[in-house]
C-alpha positions in Angstrom: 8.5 73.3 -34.1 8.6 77.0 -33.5 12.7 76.4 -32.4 13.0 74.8 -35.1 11.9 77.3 -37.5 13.7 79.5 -36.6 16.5 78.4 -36.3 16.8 77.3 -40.0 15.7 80.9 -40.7 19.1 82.2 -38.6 21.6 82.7 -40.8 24.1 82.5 -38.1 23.3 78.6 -37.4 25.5 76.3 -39.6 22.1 74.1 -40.9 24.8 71.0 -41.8 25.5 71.0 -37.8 21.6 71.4 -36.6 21.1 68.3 -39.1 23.9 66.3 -38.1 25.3 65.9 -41.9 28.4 66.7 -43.9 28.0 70.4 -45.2 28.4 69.0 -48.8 25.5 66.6 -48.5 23.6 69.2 -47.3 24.9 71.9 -50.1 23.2 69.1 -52.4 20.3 68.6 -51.0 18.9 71.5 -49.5 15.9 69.6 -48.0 14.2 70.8 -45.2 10.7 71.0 -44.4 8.7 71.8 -41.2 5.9 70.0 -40.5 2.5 70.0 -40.9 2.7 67.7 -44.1 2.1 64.5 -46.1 2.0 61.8 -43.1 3.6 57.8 -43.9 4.0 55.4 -41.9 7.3 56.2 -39.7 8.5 52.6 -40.5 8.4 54.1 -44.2 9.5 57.5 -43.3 12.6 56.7 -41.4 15.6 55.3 -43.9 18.6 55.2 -41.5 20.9 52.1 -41.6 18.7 50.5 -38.4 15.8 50.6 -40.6 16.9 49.3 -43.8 17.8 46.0 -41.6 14.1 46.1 -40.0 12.7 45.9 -43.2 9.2 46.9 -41.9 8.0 46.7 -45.7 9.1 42.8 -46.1 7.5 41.9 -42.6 4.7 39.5 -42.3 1.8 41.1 -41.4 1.2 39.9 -38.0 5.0 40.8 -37.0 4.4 44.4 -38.6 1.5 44.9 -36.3 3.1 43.7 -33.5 6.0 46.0 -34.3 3.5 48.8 -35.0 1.7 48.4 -31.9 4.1 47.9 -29.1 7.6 49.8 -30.4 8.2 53.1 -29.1 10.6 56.1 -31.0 12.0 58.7 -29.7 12.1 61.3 -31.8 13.7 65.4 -31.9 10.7 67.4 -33.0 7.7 65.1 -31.7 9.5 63.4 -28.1 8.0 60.0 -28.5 6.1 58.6 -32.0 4.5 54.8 -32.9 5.5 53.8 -35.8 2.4 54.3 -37.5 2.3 57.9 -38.6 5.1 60.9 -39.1 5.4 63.9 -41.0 8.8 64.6 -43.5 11.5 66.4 -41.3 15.0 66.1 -39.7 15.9 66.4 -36.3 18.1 64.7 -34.3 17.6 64.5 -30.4 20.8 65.2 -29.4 20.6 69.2 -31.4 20.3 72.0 -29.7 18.0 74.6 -30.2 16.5 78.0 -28.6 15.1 75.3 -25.8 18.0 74.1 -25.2 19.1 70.3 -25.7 16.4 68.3 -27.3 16.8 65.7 -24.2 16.5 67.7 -21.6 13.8 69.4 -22.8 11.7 66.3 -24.2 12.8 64.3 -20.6 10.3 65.4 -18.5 6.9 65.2 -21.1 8.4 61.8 -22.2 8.9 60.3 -18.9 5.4 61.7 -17.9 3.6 59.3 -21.1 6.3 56.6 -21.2 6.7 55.8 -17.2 2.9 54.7 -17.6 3.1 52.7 -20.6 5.9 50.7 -19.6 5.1 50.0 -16.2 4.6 46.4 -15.8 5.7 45.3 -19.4 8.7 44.1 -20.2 10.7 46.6 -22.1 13.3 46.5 -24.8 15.7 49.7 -25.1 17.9 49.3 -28.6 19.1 52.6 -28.6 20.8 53.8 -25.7 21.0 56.8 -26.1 17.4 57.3 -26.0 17.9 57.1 -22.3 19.4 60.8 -21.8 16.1 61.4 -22.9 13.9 59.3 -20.6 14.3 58.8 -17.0 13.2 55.5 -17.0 11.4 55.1 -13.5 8.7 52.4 -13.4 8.1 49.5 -12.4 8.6 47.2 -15.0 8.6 43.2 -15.4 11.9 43.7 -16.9 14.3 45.9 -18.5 16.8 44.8 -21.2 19.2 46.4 -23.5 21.1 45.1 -26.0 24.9 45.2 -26.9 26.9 43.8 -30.3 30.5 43.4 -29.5 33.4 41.5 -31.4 36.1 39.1 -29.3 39.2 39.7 -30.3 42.5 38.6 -28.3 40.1 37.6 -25.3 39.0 41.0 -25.6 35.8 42.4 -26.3 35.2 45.6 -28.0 31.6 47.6 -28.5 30.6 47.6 -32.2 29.7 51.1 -33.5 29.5 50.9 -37.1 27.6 48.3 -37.3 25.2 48.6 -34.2 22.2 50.1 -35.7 21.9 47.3 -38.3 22.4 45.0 -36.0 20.1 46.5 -33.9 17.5 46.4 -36.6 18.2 42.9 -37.6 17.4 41.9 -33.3 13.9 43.9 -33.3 12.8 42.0 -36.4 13.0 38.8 -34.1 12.0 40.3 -31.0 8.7 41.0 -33.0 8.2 37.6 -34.9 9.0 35.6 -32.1 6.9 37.7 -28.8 10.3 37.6 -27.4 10.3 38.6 -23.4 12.2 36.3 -22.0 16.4 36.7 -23.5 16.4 32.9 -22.9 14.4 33.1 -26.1 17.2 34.4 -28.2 20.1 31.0 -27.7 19.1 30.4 -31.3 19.2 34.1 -32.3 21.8 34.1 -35.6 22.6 37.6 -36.9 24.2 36.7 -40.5 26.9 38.7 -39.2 27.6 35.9 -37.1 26.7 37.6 -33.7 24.9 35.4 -31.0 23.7 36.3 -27.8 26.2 35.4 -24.8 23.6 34.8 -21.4 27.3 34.2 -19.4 28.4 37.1 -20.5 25.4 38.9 -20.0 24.4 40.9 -16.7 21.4 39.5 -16.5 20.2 41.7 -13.6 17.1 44.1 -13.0 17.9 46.6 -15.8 20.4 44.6 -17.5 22.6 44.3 -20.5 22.4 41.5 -23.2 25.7 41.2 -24.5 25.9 39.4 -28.3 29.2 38.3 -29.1 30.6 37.7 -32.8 
């Protein structure tokens, strides 16, 4: 937090890159605040494009506790946050500050809680690169992640754009359904039209779920 502060108070550090938005949007806005402050709920607090398609607000209540209770987010200024409570502040993990890179510096306290926690549980990671973060060595039931890609000429390319809704839209059903097994998700139907492909899938120890539109 201390990084953090002052490195908004530099006048040689471009704020628009620390942030991670277009200089104009930023020129607009001027909104920045440092914690400590007004706590929400982080499934409130967070308004990106993966949680607009979670739609914590318009969950049943039994799948926003489960959601509440068992999801995990990595975050720049606090290293790893439930989604119950979080202050009003921007910080990506992947800046850089008078640490150094947020990654590398959270790594090693996140590992440290996380390794713990998921050891023995099947574990869910929807955003890869929360991984440069985390060094992910425990011994867990399972490991999956999860991947949207389009088919096009008997080719398959990685979605981008649209990942983190997708994304979104795959934890919502994780969470009603108590999904650990991927065998759970043949009748998974993203509106998108992206279903989840097991024989395309490496379905290995630490492997990747491939859904295919």
């Amino acid at each position: 937090m201390d990084a953090l502060r002052a490195a908004v108070a530099d006048p040689a550090v471009d704020p628009a890159k620390l942030f991670g938005v277009r200089a104009r949007r930023w020129a607009l806005t001027q909104r920045w605040r440092c914690p400590p402050g007004r706590c929400c709920p982080a499934s409130q607090r967070y308004t990106g494009v993966m949680f607009d398609h979670l739609a914590c607000a318009e969950m049943e209540t039994r799948v926003r506790t489960a959601f509440n209770k068992r999801a995990v987010l990595f975050s720049g200024l606090w290293g790893l946050l439930r989604a119950r409570l979080d202050h009003d502040y921007k910080l990506k993990m992947d800046a850089s500050l008078r640490v150094g890179p947020l990654a590398t510096y959270w790594r090693p306290h996140i590992s440290a809680v996380l390794n713990p926690l998921a050891a023995r549980k099947v574990v869910w990671i929807c955003c890869r690169a929360c991984m440069r973060a985390w060094d992910g060595k425990t011994d867990y039931a399972a490991r999956w992640q999860v991947k949207f890609v389009e088919e096009k000429g008997g080719k398959l390319r990685t979605v981008t754009h649209w990942s983190k809704a997708l994304k979104g839209a795959l934890i919502r059903c994780i969470c009603a359904n108590r999904v650990t097994d991927p065998a759970a998700l043949r009748d998974f139907r993203h509106p998108e039209g992206y279903i989840y492909r097991p024989e395309q899938s490496d379905l290995g120890s630490g492997g990747t779920l491939l859904f295919v539109k």
